[in-house]
N, C-alpha and C positions, 0 to 999 in steps of 0.2 A: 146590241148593247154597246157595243166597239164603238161605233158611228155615231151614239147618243155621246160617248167620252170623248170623243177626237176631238167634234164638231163641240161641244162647251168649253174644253181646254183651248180653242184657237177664238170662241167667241166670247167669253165668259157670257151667255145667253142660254137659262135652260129650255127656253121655249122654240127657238130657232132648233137648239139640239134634239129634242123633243119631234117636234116636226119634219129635218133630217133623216132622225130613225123611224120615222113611220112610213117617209117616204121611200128610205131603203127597202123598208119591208112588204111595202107594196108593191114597189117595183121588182122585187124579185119573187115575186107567187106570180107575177104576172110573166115575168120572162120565163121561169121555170115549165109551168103552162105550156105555152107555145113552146119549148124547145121539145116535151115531151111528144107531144102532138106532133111537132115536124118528123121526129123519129118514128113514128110509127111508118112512115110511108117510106122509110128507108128500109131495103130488101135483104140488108146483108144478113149473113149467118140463120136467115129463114128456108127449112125446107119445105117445097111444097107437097109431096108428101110422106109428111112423117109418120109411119104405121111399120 
C-alpha cells in the first residue's frame, strides 16, 4: 500500500501506482520464495542427530 502512495504522490498517476504495487508485490513472493529455499540447504544450527 506504501508503494501504491509514494509512487501517485510523485506521479499523480493511479494506474502507474497501481501497477508499481503489484509489481512490488509480485516481486517480493518471488524473492521470499527463493530465499526460503536457499536456506534450507544452509546447515547451521541443524543437529544430525537429534534423539
Amino acid at each position: 500500500m506504501a508503494t501504491i502512495i509514494i509512487v501517485y504522490l510523485l506521479t499523480d498517476n493511479f494506474g502507474i501506482a497501481t501497477a508499481a504495487g503489484l509489481v512490488e508485490v509480485v516481486t517480493k513472493l518471488i524473492i521470499y520464495y527463493l530465499h526460503e529455499r536457499a536456506w534450507i540447504h544452509v546447515p547451521w544450527g541443524i543437529k544430525k542427530n537429534a534423539r
